[in-house]
C-alpha positions as CSV (number, residue, x, y, z in Angstrom):
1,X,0.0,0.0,0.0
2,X,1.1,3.6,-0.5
3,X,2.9,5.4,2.5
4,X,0.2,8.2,3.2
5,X,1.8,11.4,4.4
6,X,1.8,11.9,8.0
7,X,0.5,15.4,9.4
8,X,3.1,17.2,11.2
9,X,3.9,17.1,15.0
10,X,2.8,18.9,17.5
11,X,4.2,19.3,21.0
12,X,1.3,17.7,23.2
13,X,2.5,19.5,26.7
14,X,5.4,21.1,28.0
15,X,6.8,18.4,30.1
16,X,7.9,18.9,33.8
17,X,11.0,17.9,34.8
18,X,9.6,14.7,36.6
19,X,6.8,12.3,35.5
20,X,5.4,10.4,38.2
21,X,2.5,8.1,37.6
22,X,0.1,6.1,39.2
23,X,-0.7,4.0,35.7
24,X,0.7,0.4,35.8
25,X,1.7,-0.5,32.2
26,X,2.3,-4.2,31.9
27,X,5.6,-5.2,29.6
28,X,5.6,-6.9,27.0
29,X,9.4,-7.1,26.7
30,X,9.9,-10.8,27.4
31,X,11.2,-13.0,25.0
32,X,13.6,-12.1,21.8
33,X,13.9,-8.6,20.3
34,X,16.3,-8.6,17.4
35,X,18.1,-4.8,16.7
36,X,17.1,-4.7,12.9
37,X,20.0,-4.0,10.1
38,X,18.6,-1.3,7.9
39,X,19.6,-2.4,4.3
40,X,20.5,-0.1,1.3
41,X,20.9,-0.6,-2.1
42,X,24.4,-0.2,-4.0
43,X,23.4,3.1,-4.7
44,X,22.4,4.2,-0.9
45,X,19.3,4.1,-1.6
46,X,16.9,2.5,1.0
47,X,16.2,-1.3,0.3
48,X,12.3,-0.9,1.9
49,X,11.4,-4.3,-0.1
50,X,14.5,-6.3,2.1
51,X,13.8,-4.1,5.4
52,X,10.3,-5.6,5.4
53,X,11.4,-8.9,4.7
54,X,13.8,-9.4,7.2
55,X,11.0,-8.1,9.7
56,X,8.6,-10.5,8.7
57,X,11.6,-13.2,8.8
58,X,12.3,-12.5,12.2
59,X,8.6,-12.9,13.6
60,X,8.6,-16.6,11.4
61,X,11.5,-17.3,13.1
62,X,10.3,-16.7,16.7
63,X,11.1,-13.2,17.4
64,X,8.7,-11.3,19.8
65,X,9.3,-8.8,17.9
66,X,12.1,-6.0,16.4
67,X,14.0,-3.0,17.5
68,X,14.5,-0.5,14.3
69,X,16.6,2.9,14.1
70,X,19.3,1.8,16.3
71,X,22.8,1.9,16.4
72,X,23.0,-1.7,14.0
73,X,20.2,0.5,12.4
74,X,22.3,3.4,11.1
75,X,20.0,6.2,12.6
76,X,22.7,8.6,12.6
77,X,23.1,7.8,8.6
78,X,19.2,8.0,7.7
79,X,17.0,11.1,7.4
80,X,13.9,11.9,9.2
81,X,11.7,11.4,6.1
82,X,13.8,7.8,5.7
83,X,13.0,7.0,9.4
84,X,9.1,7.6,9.1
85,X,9.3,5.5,5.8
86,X,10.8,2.8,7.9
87,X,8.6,3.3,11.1
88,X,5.7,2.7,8.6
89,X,6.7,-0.3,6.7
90,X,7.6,-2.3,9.8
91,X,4.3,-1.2,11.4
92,X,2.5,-2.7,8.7
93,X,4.5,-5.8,8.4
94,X,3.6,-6.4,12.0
95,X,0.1,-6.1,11.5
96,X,0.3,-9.0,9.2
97,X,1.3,-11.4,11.7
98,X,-0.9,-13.7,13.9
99,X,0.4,-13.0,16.8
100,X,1.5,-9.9,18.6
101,X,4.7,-9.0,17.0
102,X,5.8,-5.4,18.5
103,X,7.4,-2.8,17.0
104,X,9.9,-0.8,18.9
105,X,11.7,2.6,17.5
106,X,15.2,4.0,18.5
107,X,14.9,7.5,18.8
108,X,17.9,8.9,20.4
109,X,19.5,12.0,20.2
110,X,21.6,14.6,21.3
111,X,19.0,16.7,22.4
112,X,15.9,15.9,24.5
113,X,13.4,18.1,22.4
114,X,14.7,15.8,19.6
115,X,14.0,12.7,21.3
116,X,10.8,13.4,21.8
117,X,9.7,15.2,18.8
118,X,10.9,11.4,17.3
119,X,9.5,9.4,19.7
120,X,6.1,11.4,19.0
121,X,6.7,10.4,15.3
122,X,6.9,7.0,16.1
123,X,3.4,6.7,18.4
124,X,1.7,8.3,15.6
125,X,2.8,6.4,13.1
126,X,1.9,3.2,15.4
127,X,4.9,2.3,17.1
128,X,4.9,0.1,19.9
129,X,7.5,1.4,22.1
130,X,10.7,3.8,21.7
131,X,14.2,3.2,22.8
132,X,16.3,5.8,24.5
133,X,19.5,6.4,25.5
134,X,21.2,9.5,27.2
135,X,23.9,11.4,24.8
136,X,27.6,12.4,26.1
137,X,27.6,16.1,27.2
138,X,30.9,18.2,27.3
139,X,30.4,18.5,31.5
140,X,28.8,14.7,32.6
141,X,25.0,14.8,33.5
142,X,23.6,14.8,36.7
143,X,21.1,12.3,37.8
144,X,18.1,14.6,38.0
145,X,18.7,15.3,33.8
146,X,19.1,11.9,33.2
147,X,15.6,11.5,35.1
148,X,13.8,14.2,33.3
149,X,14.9,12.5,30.1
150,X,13.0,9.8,30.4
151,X,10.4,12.1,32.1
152,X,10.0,14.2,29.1
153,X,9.8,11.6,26.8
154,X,7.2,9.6,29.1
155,X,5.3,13.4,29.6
156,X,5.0,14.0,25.6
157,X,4.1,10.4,24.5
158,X,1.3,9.1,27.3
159,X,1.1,5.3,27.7
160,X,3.9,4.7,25.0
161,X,6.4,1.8,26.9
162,X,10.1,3.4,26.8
163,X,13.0,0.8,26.4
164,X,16.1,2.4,29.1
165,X,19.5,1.6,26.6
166,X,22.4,1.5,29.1
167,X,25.1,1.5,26.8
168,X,28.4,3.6,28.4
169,X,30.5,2.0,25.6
170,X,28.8,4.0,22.9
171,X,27.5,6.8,24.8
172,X,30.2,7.6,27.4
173,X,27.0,8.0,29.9
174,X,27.7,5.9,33.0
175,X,24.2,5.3,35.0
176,X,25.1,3.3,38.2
177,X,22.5,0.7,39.7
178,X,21.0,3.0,41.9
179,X,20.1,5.7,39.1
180,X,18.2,3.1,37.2
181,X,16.1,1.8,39.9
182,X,15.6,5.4,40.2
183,X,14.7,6.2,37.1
184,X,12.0,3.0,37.0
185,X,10.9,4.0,40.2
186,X,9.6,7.9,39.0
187,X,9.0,7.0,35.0
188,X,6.4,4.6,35.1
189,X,6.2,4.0,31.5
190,X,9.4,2.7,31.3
191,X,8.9,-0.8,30.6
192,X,12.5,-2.4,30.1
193,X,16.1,-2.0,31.0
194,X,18.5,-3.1,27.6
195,X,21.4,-3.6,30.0
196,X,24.9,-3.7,28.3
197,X,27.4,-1.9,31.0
198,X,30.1,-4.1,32.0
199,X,29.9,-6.4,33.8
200,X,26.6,-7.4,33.1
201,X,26.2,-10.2,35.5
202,X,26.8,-8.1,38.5
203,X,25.3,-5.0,37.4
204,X,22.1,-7.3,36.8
205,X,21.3,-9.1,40.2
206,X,22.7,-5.7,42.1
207,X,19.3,-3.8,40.4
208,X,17.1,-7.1,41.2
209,X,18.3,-6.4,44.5
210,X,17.7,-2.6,44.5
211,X,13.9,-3.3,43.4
212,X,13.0,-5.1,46.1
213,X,13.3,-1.8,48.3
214,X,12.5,0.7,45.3
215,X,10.6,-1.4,42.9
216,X,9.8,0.4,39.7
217,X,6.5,2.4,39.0
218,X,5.7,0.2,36.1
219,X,6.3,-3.2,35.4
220,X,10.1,-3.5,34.3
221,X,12.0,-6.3,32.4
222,X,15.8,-6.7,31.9
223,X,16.5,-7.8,28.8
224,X,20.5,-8.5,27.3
225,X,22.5,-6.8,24.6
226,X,25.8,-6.5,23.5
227,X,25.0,-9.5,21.0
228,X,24.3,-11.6,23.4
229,X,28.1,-12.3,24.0
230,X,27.8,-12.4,28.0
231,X,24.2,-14.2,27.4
232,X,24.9,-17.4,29.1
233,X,25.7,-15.6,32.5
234,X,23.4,-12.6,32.4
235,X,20.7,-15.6,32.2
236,X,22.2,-16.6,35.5
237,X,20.5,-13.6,37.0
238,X,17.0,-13.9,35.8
239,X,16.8,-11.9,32.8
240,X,13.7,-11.7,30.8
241,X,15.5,-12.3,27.0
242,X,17.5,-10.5,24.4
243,X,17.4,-7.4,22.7
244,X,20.4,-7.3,20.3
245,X,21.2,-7.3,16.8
246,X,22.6,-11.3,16.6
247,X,20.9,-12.4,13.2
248,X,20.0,-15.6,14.5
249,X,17.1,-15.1,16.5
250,X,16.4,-18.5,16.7
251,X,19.3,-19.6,18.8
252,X,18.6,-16.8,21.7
253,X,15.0,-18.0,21.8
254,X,16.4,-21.3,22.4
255,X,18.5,-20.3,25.3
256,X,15.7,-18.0,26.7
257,X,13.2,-20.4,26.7
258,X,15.2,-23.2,28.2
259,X,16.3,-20.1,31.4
260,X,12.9,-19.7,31.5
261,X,11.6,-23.3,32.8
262,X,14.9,-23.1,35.0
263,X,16.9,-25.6,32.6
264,X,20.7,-23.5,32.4
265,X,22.4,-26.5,32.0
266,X,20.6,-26.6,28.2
267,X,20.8,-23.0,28.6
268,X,24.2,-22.6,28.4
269,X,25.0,-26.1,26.1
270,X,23.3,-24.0,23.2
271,X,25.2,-20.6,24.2
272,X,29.0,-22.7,24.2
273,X,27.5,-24.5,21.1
274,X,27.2,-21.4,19.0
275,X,29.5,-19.0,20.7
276,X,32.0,-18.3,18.3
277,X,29.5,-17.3,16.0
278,X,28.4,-14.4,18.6
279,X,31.9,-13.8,19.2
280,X,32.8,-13.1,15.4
281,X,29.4,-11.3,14.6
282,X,30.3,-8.7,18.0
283,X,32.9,-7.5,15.7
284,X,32.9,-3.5,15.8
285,X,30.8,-1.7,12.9
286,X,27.3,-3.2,11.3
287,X,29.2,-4.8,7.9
288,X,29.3,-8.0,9.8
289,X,25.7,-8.3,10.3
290,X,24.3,-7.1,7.1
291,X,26.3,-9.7,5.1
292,X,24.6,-12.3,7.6
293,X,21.3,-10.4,6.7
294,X,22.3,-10.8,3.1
295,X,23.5,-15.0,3.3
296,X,20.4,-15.5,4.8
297,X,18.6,-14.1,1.9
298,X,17.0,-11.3,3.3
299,X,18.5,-8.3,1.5
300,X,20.2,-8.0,-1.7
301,X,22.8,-5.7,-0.5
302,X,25.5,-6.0,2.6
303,X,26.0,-2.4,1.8
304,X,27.0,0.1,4.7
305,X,25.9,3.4,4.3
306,X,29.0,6.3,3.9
307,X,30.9,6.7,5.5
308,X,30.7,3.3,7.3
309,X,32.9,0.4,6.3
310,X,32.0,-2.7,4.8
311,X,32.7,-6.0,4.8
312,X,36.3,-7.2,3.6
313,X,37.0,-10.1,0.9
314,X,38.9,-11.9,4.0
315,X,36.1,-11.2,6.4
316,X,33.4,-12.5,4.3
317,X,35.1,-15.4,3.3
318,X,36.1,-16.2,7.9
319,X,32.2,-15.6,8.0
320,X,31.2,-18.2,5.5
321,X,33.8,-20.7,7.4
322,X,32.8,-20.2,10.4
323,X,28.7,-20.8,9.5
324,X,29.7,-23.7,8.4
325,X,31.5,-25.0,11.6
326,X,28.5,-23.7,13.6
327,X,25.3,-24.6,11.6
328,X,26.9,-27.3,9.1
329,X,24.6,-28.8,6.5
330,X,21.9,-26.0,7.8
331,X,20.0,-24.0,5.0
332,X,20.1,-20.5,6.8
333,X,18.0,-18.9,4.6
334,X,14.6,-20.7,6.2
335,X,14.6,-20.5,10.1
336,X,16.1,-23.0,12.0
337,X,14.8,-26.2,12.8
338,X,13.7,-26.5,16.3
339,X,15.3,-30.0,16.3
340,X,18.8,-28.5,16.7
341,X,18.3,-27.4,20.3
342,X,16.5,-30.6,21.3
């Protein structure tokens, strides 16, 4: 169907510098969230066609849903127009599944008016949730802006779930424990913590441990990043699932679903199993992961948009080897058969 132009925002409130709500918002963020690749075309053009087939691949390959505009997304690379093209095509490839398959919509930036001018965008246009993370400032943040971030963002989009990134490696923002129990204590729409600050593990059972005596306003999940590569021990802690941008879905829904009956001896046999290939796909940069987008037969193009790098002759070529030590005799283009986790 035609994109149909979307009427232009409009601030809803000015937001205070603390939201505090009495509204329980159940999460939905259990499970497997992949961090979508968006693919171009040789010419840089966006590849709308394989961005919608990738989304639907992930939902028929057990996803609970996707994660778009991220980092692994290219946001900073893709114009505002581009992003509402892409909102809108994954919104309507959702609505074609049968069964809830959410759509959630990085919309990070450097300023907070941004953020939620684009988390706005993406309600309207039928987003299920937005993701956010705090940007670096020349003089570090103090926790009461870090707060209203989330409060602003919460204030201009009612009832819209907010997924907390804490990612220090990208964004040089450090937010100890204590400041995210804070933050889910006073914010009640945010829904889920994408924890990726080292060391995971700990940082992890320290904030179950802070909730019991600050518990968060909302209901909150935990879910892992960092592609999955400290999975196997963050499940230790009772983490709800992934959100990350490994491009085998299948294998984390494995793992999740055998912590999730309390079976982390299985748990971690399919994590050491297939290791290596989270270890190689962590690799810095997205070329990595868009050439596995591509061997799986989901977009034409491995192309990286300027002025990212792309894949290498050698890299491609360790890639292919190492699939084939880790799924041998496996057609990766279809999902993966639930027989090898068994």
């Amino acid at each position: 169907e035609p994109l149909k132009p979307r009427r232009p925002l409009q601030m809803r409130s000015k937001c205070a510098t603390r939201y505090l709500s009495t509204t329980r918002v159940p999460s939905f963020f259990r499970g497997v969230y992949p961090i979508m690749a968006t693919p171009f075309k040789a010419d840089e053009s966006l590849d709308i066609d394989g961005f919608q087939k990738a989304v639907a691949f992930m939902g028929d390959a057990g996803a609970d849903g996707v994660t778009i505009t991220g980092v692994l997304g290219e946001s900073n690379r893709i114009t505002d127009k581009e992003r509402e093209v892409l909102i809108t095509a994954a919104v309507h490839t959702a609505k074609a599944a049968d069964r809830p398959f959410r759509i959630c919509v990085g919309t990070s930036h450097t300023g907070t008016a941004a953020t939620v001018a684009l988390s706005q965008m993406a309600q309207e246009l039928g987003a299920d949730a937005v993701m956010v993370t705090p940007a670096k400032e020349a003089t570090p943040a103090s926790d009461d802006v870090l707060i209203s971030l989330y409060a602003r963002v919460a204030a201009g989009c009612p009832g819209l779930p907010i997924v907390l990134q804490d990612h220090p490696a990208s964004t040089q923002v450090h937010m100890p424990p204590p400041l995210l129990a804070r933050i889910c204590s006073e914010v009640a729409t945010v829904a889920c913590i994408k924890l990726e600050s080292l060391p995971t593990p700990g940082r992890i059972a320290t904030l179950h441990n802070l909730w019991t005596s600050m518990p968060p306003a909302g209901d909150c999940t935990i879910l892992t990043g960092l592609g999955a590569l400290y999975g196997g021990f963050d499940m230790e802690q009772s983490t709800h699932g992934f959100m990350t941008g490994f491009a085998f879905p299948e294998i984390l829904t494995a793992m999740n679903n055998a912590a999730q009956r309390g079976d982390m001896e299985m748990a971690h046999a399919i994590y050491a199993r297939y290791l290596p290939l989270l270890v190689f796909e962590q690799q810095p940069g997205v070329a990595v992961r868009k050439e596995l987008y591509r061997q799986r037969g989901l977009i034409k193009s491995a192309h990286v948009r300027h002025p990212g790098n792309n894949i290498s002759p050698v890299l491609k070529t360790a890639l292919e080897a190492q699939i084939s030590r880790s799924l041998p005799g496996i057609d990766i283009t279809k999902p993966l058969p639930s027989a090898l986790f068994e």
